[in-house]
MDTraj code that builds the backbone (N, CA, C; nanometers):
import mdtraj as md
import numpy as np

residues = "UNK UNK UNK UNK UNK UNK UNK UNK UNK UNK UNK UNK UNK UNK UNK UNK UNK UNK UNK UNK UNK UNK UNK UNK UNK UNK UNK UNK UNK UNK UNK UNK UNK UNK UNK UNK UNK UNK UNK UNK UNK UNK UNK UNK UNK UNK UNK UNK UNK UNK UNK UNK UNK UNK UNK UNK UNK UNK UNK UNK UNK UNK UNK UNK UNK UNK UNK UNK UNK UNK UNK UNK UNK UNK UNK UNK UNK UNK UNK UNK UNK UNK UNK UNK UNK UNK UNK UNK UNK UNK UNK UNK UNK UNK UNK UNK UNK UNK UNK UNK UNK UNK UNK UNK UNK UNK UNK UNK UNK UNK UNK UNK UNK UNK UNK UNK UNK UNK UNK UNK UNK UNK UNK UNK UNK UNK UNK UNK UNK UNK UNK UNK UNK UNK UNK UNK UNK UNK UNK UNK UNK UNK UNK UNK UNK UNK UNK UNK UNK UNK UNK UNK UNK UNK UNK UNK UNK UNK UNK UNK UNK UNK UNK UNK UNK UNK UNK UNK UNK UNK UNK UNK UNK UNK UNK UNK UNK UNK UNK UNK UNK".split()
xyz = np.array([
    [0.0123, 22.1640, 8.3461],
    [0.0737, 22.2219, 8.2279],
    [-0.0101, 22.3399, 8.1834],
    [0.0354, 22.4537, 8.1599],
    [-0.0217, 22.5904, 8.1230],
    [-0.0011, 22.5909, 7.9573],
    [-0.0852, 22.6245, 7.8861],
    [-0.0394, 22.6547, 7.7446],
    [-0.0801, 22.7962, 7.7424],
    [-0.0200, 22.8533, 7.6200],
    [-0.0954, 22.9848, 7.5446],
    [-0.0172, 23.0216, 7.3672],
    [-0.0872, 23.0555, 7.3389],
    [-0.0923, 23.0743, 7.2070],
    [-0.0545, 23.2183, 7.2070],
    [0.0554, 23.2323, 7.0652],
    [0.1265, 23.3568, 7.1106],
    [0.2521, 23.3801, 6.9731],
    [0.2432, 23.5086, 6.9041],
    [0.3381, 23.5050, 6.8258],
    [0.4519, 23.5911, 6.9120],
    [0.4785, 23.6109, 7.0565],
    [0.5787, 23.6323, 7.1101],
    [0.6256, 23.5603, 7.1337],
    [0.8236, 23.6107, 7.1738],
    [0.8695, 23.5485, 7.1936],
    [0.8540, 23.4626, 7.3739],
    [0.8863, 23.3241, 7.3979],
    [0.8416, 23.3030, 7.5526],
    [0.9194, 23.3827, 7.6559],
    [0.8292, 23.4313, 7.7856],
    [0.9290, 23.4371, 7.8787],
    [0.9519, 23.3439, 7.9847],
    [1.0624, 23.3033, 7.9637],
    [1.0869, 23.2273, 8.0450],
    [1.1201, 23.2539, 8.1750],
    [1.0738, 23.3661, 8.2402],
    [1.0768, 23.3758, 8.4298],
    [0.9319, 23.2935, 8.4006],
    [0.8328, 23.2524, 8.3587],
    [0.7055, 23.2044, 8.3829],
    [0.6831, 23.0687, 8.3233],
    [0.7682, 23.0678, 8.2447],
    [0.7409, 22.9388, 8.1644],
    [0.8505, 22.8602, 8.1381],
    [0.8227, 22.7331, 8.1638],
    [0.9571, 22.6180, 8.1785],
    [0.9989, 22.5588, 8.0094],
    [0.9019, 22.5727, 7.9892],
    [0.9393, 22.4747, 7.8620],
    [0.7960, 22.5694, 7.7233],
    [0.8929, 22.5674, 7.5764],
    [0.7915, 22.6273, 7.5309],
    [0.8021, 22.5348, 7.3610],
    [0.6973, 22.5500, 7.2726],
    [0.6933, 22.5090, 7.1492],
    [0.6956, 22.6507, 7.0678],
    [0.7975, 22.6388, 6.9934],
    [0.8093, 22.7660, 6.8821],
    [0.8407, 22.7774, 6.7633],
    [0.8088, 22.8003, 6.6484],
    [0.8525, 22.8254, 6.5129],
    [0.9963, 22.9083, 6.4880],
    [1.0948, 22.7908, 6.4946],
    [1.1803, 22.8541, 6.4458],
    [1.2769, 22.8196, 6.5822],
    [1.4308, 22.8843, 6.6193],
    [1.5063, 22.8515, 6.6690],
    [1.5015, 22.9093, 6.7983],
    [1.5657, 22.8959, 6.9076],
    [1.4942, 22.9873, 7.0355],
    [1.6518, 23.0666, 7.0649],
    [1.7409, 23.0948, 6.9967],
    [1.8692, 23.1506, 7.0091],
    [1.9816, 23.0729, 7.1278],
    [2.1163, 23.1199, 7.1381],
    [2.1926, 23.1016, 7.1989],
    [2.2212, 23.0104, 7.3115],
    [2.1307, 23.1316, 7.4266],
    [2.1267, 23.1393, 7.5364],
    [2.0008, 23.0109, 7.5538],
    [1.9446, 22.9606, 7.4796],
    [1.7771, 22.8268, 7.4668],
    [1.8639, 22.7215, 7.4363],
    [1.7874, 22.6101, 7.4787],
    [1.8597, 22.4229, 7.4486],
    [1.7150, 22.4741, 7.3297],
    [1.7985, 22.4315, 7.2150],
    [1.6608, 22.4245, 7.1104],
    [1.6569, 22.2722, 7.0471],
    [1.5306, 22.1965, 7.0697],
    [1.5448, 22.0730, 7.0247],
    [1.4259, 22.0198, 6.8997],
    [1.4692, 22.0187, 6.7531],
    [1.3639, 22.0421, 6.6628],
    [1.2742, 21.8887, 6.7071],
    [1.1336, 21.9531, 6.6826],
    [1.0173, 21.8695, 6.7039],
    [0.9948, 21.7974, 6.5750],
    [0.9689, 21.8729, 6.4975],
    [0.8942, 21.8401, 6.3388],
    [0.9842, 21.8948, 6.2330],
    [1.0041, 21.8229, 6.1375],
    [1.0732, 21.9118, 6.0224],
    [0.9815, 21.8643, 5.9046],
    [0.8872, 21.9892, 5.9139],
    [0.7986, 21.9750, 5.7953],
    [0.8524, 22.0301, 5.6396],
    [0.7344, 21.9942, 5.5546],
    [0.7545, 22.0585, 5.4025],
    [0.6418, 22.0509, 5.3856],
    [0.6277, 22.2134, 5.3036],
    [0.5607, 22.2935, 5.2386],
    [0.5125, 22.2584, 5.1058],
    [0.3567, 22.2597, 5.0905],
    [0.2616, 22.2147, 4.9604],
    [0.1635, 22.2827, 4.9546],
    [0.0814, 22.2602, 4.8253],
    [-0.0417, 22.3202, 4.8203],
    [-0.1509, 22.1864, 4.8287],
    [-0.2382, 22.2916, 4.8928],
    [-0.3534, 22.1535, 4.8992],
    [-0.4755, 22.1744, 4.8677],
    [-0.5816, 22.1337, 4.7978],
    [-0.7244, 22.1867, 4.7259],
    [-0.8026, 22.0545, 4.7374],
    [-0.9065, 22.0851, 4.7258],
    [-1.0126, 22.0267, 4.7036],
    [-1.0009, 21.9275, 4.6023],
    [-1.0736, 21.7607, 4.5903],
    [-1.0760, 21.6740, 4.5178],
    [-1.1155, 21.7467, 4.3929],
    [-1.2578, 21.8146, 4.4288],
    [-1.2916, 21.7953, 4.2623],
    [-1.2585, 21.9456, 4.2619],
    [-1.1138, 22.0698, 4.2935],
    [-1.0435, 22.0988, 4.2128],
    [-0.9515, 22.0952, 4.1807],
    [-0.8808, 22.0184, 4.2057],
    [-0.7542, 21.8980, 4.1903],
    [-0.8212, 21.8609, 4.0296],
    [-0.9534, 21.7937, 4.0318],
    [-0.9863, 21.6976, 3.9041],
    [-0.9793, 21.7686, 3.8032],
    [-1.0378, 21.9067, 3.8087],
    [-1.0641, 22.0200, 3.6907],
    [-0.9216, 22.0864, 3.6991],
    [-0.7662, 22.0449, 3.7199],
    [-0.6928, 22.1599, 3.6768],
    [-0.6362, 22.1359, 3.5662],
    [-0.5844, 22.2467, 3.5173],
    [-0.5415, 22.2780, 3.3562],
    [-0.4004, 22.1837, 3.3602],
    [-0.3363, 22.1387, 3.2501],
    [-0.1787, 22.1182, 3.2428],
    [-0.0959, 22.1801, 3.3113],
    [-0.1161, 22.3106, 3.2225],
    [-0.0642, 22.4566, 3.2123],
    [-0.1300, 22.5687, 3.3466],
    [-0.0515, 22.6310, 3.3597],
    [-0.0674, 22.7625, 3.5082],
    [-0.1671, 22.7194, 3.5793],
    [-0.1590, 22.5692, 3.5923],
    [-0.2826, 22.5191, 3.7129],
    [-0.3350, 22.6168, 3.8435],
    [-0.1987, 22.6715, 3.8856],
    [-0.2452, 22.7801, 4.0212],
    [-0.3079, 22.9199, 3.9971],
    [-0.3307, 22.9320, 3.8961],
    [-0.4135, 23.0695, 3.8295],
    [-0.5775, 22.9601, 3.8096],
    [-0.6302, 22.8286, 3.8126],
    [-0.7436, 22.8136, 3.7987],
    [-0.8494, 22.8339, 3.9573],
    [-0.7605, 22.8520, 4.0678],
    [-0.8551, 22.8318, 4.1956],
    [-0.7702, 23.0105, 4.2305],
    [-0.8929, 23.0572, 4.3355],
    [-0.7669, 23.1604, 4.3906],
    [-0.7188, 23.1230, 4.5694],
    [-0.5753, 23.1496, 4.6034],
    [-0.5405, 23.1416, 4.6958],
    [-0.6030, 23.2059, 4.7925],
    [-0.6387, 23.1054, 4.8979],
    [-0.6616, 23.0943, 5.0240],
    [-0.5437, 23.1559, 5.1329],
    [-0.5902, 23.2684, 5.2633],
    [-0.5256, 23.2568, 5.3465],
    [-0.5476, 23.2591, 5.4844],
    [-0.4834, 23.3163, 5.5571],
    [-0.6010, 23.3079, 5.6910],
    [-0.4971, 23.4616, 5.7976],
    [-0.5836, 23.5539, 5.8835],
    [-0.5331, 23.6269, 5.9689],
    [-0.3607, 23.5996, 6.0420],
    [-0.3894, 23.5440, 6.0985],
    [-0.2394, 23.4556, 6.1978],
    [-0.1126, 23.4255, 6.1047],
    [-0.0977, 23.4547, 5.9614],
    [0.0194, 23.4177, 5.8746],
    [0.0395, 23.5318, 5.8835],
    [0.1871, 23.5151, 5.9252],
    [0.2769, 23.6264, 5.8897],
    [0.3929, 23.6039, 5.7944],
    [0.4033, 23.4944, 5.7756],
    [0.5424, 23.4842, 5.6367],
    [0.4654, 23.4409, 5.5192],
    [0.3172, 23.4002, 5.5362],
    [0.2523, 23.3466, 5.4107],
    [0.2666, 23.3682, 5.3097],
    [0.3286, 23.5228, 5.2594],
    [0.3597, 23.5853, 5.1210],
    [0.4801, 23.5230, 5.0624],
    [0.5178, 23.5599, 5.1851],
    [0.6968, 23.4864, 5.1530],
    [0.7194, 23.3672, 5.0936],
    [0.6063, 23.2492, 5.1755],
    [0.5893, 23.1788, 5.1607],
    [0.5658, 23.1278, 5.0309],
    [0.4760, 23.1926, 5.0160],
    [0.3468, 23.1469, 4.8248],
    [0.5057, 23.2110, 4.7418],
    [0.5888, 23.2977, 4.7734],
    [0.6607, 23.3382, 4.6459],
    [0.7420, 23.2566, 4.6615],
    [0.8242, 23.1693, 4.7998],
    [0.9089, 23.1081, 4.7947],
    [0.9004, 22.9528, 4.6902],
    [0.7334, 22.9382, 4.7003],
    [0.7205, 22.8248, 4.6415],
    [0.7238, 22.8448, 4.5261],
    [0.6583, 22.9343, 4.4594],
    [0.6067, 22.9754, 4.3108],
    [0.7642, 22.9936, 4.2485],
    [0.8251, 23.0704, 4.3437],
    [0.9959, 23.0725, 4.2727],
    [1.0812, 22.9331, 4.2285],
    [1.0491, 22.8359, 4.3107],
    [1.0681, 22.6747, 4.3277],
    [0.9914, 22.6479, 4.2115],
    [0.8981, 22.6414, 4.2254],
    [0.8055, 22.5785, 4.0556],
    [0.7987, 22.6467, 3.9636],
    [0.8269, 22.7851, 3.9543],
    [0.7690, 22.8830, 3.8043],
    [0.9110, 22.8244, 3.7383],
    [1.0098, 22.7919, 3.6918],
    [1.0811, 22.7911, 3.5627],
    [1.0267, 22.8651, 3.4910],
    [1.0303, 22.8273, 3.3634],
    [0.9987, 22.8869, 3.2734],
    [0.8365, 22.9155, 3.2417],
    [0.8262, 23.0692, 3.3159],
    [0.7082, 23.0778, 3.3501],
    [0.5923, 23.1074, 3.2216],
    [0.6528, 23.1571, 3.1220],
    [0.6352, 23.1394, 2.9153],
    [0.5423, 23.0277, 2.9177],
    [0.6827, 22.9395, 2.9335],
    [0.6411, 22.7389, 2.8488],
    [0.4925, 22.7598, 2.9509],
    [0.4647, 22.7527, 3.0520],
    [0.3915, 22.7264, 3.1633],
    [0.2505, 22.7927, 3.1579],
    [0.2502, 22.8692, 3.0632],
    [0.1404, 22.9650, 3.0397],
    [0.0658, 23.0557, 3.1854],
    [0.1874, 23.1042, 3.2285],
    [0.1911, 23.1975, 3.3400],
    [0.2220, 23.3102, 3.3410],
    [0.3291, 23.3703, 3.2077],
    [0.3621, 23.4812, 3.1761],
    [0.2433, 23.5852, 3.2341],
    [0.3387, 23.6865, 3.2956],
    [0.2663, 23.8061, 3.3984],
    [0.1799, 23.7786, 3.5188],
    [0.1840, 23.6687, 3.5413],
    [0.1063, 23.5885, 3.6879],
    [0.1840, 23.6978, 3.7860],
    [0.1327, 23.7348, 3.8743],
    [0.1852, 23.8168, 3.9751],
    [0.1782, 23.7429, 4.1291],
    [0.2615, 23.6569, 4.1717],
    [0.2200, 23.5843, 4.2945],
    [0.1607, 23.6756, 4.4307],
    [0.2760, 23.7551, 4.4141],
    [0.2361, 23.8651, 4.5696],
    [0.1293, 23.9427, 4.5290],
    [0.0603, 23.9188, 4.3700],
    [-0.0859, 24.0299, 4.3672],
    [-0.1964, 23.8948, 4.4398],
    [-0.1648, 23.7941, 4.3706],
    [-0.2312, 23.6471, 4.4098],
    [-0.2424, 23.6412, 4.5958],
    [-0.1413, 23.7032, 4.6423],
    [-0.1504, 23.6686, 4.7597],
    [-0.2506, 23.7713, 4.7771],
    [-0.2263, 23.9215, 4.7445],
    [-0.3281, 23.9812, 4.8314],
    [-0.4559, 24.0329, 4.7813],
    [-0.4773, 23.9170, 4.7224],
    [-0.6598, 23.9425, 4.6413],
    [-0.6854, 23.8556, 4.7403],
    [-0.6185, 23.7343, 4.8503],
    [-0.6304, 23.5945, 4.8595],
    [-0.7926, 23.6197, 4.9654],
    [-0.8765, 23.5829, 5.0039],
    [-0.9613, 23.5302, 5.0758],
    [-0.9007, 23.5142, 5.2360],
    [-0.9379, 23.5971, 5.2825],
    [-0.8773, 23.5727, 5.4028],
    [-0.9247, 23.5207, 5.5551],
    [-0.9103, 23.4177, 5.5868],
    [-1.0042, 23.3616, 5.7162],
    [-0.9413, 23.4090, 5.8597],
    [-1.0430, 23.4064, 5.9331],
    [-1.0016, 23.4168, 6.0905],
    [-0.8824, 23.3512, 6.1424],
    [-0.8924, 23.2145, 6.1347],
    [-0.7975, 23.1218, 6.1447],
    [-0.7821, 22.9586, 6.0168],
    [-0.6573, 22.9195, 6.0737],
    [-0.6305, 22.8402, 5.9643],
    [-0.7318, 22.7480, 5.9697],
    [-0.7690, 22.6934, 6.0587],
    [-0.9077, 22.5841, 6.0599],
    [-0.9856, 22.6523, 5.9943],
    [-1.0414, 22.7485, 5.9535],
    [-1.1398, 22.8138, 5.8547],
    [-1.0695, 22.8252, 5.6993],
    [-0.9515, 22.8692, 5.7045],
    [-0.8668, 22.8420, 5.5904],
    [-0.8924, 22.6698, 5.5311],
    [-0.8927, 22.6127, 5.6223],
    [-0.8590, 22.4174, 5.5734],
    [-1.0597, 22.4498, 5.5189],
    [-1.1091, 22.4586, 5.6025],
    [-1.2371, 22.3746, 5.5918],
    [-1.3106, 22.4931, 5.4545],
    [-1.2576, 22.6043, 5.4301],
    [-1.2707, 22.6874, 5.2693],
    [-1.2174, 22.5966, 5.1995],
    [-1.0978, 22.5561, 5.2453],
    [-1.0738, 22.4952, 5.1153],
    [-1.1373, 22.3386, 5.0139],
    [-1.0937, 22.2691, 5.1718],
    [-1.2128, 22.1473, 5.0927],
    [-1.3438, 22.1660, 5.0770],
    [-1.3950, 22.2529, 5.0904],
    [-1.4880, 22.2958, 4.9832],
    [-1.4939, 22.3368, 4.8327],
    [-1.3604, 22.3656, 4.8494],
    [-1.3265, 22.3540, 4.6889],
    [-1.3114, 22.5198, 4.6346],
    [-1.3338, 22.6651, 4.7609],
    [-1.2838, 22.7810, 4.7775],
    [-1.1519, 22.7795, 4.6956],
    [-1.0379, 22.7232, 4.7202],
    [-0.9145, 22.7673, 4.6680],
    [-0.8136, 22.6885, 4.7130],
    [-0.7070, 22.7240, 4.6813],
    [-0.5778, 22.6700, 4.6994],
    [-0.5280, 22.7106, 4.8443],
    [-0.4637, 22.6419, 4.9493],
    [-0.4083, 22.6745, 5.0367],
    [-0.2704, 22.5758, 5.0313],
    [-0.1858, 22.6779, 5.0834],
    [-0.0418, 22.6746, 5.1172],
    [-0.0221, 22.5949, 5.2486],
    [0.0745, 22.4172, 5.2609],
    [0.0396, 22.4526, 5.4136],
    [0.1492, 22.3435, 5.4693],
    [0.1857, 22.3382, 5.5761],
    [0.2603, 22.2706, 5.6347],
    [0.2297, 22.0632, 5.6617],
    [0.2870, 22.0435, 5.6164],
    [0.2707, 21.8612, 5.6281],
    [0.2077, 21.8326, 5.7446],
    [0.2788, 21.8873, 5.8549],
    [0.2623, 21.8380, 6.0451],
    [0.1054, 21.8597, 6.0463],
    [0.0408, 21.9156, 5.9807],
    [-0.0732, 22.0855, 5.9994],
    [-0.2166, 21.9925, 5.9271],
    [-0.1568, 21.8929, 5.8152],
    [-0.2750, 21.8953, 5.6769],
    [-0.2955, 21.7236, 5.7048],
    [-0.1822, 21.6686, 5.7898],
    [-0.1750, 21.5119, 5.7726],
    [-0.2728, 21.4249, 5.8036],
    [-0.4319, 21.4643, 5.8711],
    [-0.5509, 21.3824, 5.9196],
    [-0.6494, 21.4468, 5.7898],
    [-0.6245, 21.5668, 5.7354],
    [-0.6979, 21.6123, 5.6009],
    [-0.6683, 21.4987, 5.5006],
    [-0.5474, 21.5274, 5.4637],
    [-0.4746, 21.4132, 5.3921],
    [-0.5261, 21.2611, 5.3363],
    [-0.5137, 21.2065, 5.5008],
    [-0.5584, 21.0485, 5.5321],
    [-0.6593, 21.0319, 5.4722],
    [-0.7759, 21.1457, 5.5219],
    [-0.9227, 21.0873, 5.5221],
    [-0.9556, 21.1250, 5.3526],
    [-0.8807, 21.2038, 5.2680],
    [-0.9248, 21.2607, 5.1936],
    [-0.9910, 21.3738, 5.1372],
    [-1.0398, 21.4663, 5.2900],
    [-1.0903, 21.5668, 5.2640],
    [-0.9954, 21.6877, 5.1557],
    [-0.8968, 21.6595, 5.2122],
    [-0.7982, 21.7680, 5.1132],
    [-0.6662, 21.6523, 5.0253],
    [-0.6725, 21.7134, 4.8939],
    [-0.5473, 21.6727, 4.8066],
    [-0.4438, 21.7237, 4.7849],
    [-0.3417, 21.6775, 4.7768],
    [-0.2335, 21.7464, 4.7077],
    [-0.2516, 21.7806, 4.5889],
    [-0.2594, 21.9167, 4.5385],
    [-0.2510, 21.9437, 4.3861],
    [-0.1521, 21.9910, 4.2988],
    [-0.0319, 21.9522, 4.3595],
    [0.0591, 21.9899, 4.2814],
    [0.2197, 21.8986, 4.3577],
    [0.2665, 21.8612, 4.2619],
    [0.3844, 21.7821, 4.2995],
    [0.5194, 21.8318, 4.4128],
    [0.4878, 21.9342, 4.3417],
    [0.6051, 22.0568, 4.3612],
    [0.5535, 22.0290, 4.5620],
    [0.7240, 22.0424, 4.6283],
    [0.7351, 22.0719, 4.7816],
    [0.8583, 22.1205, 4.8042],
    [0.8304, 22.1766, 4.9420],
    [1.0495, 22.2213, 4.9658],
    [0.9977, 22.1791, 5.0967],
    [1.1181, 22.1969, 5.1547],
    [1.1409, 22.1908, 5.3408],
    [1.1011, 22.3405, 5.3792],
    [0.9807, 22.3282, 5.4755],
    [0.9831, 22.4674, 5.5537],
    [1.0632, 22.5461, 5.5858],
    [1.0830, 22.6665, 5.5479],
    [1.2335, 22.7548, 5.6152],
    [1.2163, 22.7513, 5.7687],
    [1.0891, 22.7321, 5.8042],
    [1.1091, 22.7476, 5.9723],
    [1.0497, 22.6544, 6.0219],
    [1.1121, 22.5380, 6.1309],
    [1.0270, 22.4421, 6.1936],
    [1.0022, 22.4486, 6.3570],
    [0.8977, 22.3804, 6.3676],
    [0.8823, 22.3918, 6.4951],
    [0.9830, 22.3265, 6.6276],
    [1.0149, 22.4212, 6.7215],
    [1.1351, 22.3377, 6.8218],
    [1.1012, 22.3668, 6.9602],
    [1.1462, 22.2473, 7.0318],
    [1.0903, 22.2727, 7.1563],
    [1.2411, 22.3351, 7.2516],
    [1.2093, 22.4769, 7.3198],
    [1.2716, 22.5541, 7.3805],
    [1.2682, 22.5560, 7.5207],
    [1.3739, 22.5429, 7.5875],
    [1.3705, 22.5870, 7.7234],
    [1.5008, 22.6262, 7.7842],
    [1.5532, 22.6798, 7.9062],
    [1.6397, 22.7463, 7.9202],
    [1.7789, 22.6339, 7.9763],
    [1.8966, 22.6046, 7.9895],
    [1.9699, 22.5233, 8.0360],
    [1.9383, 22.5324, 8.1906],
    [1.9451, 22.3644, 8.2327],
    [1.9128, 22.3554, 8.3677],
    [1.7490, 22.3186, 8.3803],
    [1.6704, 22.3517, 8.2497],
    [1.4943, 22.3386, 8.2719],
    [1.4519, 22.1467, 8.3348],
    [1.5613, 22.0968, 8.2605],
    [1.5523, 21.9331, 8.3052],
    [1.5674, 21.9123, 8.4285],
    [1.6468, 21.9976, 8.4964],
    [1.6408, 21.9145, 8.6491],
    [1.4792, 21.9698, 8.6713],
    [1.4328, 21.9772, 8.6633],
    [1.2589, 21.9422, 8.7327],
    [1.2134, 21.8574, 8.6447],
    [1.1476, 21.7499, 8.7065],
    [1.1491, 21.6265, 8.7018],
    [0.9824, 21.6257, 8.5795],
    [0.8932, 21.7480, 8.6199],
    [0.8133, 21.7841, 8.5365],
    [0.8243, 21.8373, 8.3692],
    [0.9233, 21.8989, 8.4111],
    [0.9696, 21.9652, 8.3116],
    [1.0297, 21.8727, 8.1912],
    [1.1034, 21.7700, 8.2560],
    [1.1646, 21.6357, 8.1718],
    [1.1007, 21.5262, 8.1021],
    [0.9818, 21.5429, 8.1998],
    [0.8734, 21.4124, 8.1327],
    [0.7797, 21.5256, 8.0758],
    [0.7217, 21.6489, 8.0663],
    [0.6939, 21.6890, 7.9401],
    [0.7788, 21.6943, 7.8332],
    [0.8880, 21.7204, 7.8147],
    [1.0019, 21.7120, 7.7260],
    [1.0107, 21.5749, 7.6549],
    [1.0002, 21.4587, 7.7160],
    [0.9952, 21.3160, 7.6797],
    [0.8746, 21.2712, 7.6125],
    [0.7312, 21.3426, 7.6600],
    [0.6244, 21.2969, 7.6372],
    [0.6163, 21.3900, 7.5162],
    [0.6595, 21.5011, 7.4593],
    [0.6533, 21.5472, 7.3351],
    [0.7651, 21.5052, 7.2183],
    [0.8475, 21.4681, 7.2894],
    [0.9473, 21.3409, 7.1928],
    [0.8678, 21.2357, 7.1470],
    [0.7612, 21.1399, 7.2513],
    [0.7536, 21.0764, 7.2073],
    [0.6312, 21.0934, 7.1088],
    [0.5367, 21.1722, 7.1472],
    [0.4502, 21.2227, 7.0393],
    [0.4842, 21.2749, 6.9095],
    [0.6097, 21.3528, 6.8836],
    [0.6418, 21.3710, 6.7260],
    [0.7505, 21.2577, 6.6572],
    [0.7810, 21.2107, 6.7285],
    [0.8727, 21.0348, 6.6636],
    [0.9917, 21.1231, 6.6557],
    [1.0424, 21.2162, 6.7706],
    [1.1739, 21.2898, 6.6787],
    [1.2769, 21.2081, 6.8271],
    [1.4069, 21.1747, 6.7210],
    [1.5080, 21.0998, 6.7715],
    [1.5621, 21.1518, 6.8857],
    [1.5805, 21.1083, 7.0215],
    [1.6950, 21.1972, 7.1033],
    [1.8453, 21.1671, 7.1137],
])
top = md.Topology()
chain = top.add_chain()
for i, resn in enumerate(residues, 1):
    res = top.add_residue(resn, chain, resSeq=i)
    for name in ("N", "CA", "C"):
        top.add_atom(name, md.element.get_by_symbol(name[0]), res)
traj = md.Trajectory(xyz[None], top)
């Protein structure tokens, strides 16, 4: 099995089977892996110290190189939770200025391990945070979640199953994300 890491799209003259964010079009058997949702996650003890009121103005957001919808992201959520952004004591909070003051890491593993340190708030996918989670290193600090606009799906071209390799990787990543066939 060959991997590579890659915000292109796959080509498939080289590659049988691929994992991708998001749908693989038409002409792809696209079969979703994970259907995550989107949270913020911080540090215990700044989870302990947040305010009632405009809690996400007390840490500053965390991000990391490799996000490319992350903005989108932080506004999609902040649009989901700001209501009445007045009552909330948020009036003039600027999310997309929030995003780009944010701290920015190499990669998201440097993003996670800023944060439980107690650096800031990070934005992040369920599939991504769930052994942080368990052990406690990182909290949820805020109630508020949606469903990811984009999940991860496993892609390959019609016909990729008749190789017999190709099928039992396909099976063996079914059975690793618990997703139904």
């Amino acid at each position: 099995v060959r991997t590579a890491v890659t915000y292109q799209r796959p080509d498939f003259t080289s590659v049988d089977l691929a994992i991708w964010l998001g749908h693989g079009g038409s002409e792809l058997v696209t079969e979703s892996l994970l259907l995550d949702d989107e949270f913020v996650v911080c540090a215990q003890e700044v989870s302990a110290r947040l305010p009632r009121r405009g809690a996400v103005r007390a840490a500053p957001l965390l991000a990391y190189r490799g996000m490319r919808h992350t903005v989108l992201d932080w506004q999609r959520w902040f649009e989901q939770v700001g209501g009445d952004l007045n009552s909330q004591g948020m009036a003039g909070f600027d999310i997309g200025e929030a995003v780009r003051e944010a701290q920015v890491f190499d990669t998201f593993e440097e993003m996670l391990e800023a944060c439980g340190r107690g650096e800031g708030f990070a934005l992040v996918r369920s599939s991504l945070v769930d052994a942080d989670l368990q052990s406690g290193k990182l909290v949820r600090c805020f109630v508020e979640q949606q469903p990811a606009a984009l999940n991860y799906a496993m892609l390959y071209p019609a016909g990729a199953l008749e190789k017999s390799s190709v099928a039992l990787s396909r099976q063996w990543l079914l059975s690793q994300t618990g997703t139904q066939q």
